[in-house]
C-alpha positions in Angstrom: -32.9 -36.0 28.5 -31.6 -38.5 25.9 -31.9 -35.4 23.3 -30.3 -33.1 25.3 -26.8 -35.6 26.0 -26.8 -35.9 21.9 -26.8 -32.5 21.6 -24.0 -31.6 24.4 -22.3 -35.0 22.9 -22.2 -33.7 18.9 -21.1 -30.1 20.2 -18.1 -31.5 22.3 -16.8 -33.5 19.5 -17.0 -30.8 17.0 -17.6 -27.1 18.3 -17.0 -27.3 21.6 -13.8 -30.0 21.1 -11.4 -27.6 23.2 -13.9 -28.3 26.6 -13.7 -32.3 25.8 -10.6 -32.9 27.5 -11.9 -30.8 31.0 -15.6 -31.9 30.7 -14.1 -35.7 30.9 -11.6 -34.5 33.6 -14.7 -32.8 35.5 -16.9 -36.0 34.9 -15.0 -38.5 36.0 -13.3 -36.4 39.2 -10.1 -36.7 37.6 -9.8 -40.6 36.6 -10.7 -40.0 32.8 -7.7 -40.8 31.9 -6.3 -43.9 34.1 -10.2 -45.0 32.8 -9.0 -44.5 29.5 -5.8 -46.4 29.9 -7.2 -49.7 31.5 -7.3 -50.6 27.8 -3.3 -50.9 27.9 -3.0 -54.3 29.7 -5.4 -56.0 27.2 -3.8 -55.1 23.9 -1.7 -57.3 21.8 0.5 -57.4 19.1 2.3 -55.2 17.6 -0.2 -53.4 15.1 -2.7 -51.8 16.7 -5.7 -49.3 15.5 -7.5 -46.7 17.8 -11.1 -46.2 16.7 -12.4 -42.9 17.4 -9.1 -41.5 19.1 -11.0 -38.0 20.4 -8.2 -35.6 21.2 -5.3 -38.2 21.0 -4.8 -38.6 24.6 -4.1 -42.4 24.2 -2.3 -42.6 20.6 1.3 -41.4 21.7 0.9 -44.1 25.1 0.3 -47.0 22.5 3.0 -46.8 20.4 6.4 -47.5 21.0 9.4 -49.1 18.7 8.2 -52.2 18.5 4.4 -51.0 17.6 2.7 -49.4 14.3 -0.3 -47.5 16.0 -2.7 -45.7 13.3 -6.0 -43.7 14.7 -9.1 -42.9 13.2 -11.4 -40.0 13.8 -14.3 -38.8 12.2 -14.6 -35.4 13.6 -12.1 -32.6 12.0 -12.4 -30.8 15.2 -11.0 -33.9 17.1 -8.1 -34.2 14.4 -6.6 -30.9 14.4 -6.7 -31.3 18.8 -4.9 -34.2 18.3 -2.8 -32.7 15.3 -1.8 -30.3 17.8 -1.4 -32.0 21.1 1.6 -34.2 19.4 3.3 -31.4 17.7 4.1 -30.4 21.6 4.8 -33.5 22.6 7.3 -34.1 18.9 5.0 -37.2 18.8 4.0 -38.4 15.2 1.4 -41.1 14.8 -0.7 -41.5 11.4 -4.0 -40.8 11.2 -6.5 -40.8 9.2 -10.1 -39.2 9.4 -13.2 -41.8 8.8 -16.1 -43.9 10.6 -15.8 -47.5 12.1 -18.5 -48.4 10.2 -16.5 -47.8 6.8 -12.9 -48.6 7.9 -10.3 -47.6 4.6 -7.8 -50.3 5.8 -6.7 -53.9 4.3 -8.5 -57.0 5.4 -6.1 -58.7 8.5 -4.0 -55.4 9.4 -4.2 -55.0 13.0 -3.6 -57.3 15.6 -5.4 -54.9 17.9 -8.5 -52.2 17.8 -8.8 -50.6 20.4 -12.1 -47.9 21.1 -12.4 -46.2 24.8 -15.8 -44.7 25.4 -17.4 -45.2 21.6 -19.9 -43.4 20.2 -23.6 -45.1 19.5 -21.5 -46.5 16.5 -20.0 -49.1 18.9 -23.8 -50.5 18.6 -23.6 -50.9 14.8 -23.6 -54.2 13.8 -21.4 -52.6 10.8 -18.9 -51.9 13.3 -18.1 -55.3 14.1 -18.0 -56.3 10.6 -15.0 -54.1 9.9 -13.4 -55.0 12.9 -13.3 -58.7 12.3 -12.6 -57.9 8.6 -9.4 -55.5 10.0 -8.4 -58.0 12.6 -5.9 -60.4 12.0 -6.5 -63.9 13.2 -6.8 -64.3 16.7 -6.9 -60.6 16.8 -9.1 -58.7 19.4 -11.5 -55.4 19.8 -10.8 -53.7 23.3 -13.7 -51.5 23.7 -13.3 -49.5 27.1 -16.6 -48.7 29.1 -17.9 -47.8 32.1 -19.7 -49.9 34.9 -21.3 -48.6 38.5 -20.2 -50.8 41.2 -21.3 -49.9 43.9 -25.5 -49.2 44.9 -27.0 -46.3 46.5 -30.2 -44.5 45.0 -28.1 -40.8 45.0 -25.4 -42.5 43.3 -27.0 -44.0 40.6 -29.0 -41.4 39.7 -25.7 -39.3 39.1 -24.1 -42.3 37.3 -27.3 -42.6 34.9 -27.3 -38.6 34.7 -23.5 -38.4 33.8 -23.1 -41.5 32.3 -26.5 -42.0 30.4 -26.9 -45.2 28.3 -30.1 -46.9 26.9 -31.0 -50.2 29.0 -30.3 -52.5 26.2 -26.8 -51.0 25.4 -25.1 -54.0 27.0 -27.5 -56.6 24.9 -26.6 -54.8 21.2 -23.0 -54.7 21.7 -23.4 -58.3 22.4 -25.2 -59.2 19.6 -23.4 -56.8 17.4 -19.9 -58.5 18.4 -21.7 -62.0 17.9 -23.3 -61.3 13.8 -19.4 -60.5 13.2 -18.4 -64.0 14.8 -16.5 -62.5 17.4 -16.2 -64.4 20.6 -16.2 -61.7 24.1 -15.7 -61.3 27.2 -15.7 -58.8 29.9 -13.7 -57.6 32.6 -14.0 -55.2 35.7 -10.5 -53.2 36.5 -9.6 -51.1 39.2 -11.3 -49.9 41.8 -13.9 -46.8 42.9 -17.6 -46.4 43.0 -17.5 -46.2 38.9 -15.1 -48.5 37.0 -14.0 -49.3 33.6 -15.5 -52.3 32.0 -13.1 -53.9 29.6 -15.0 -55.9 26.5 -12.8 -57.7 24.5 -13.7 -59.4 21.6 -11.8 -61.8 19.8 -11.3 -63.1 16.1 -11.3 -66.9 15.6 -7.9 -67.9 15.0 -6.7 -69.6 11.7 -7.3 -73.1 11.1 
């Protein structure tokens, strides 16, 4: 099964990057999105990096006047969807196309990373590393995830099916954000049967 999800996982991002948008829709009945965007009320400052930005749904909704946003995205696929989606919207954000494990910016430039629904690369303790390195003091990574919150066997099973994770996904992150001397913390939002589990993960401020 685990197989399978990598494969339909690598085509979405890359040959299949037209369905990703609608797949995410379909998965999530329709609350992908608002998912997506329980990031918002955790971000700070006024520099701010998305890591792995998919098809640019949340890019445009981040900046404003008084914030530099930069994305970046390792799949080309993913870049010219996003390329395209703020041509119609006369949006411009930069971009750049590259891995979190390797990320080509300064040492203190964002107050903010921000990464909804990473990749396995989340669980890379190289990850972290660039994020605190990137951070600013006092800074914070706002990875978006997902959390059942409700029991019931039928339920479960399509959580785990939809949703699939390994059982000590929780555990790495944890220890991933913890080698990089980031402090964390978690938070439950909204409301529903499945809900968005905010991890934030915080730089140690200077002095």
């Amino acid at each position: 099964m685990r197989s399978i999800y990598r494969l339909l996982y690598r085509l979405l991002y890359n040959e299949m990057a037209w369905a990703y948008d609608t797949v995410s829709w379909a998965v999530s009945l329709g609350r992908w999105d608002s998912w997506r965007r329980a990031a918002l009320p955790f971000v700070r400052g006024n520099s701010i990096l998305e890591v792995g930005f998919g098809t640019g749904q949340l890019l445009p909704v981040l900046q404003n006047e008084a914030c530099r946003v930069v994305g970046i995205e390792p799949s080309a696929a993913m870049q010219r969807m996003t390329s395209a989606r703020l041509r119609r919207q006369a949006k411009s954000v930069p971009r750049v196309q590259g891995t979190a494990q390797r990320l080509p910016f300064a040492d203190a430039s964002f107050d903010t990373i921000v990464s909804a629904f990473p990749a396995p690369y989340i669980l890379d303790p190289r990850t972290h590393q660039e994020f605190a390195r990137c951070l600013r003091p006092a800074g914070r990574a706002v990875v978006v995830e997902l959390v059942l919150a409700e029991s019931g066997l039928l339920l479960k099973l399509f959580y785990h099916l939809v949703f699939p994770s390994a059982p000590d996904t929780r555990q790495r992150l944890d220890e991933a954000a913890r080698s990089a001397g980031l402090s964390r913390e978690t938070h439950v939002v909204g409301d529903g049967s499945v809900r968005p589990l905010i991890i934030v993960a915080e730089k140690r401020g200077s002095g």
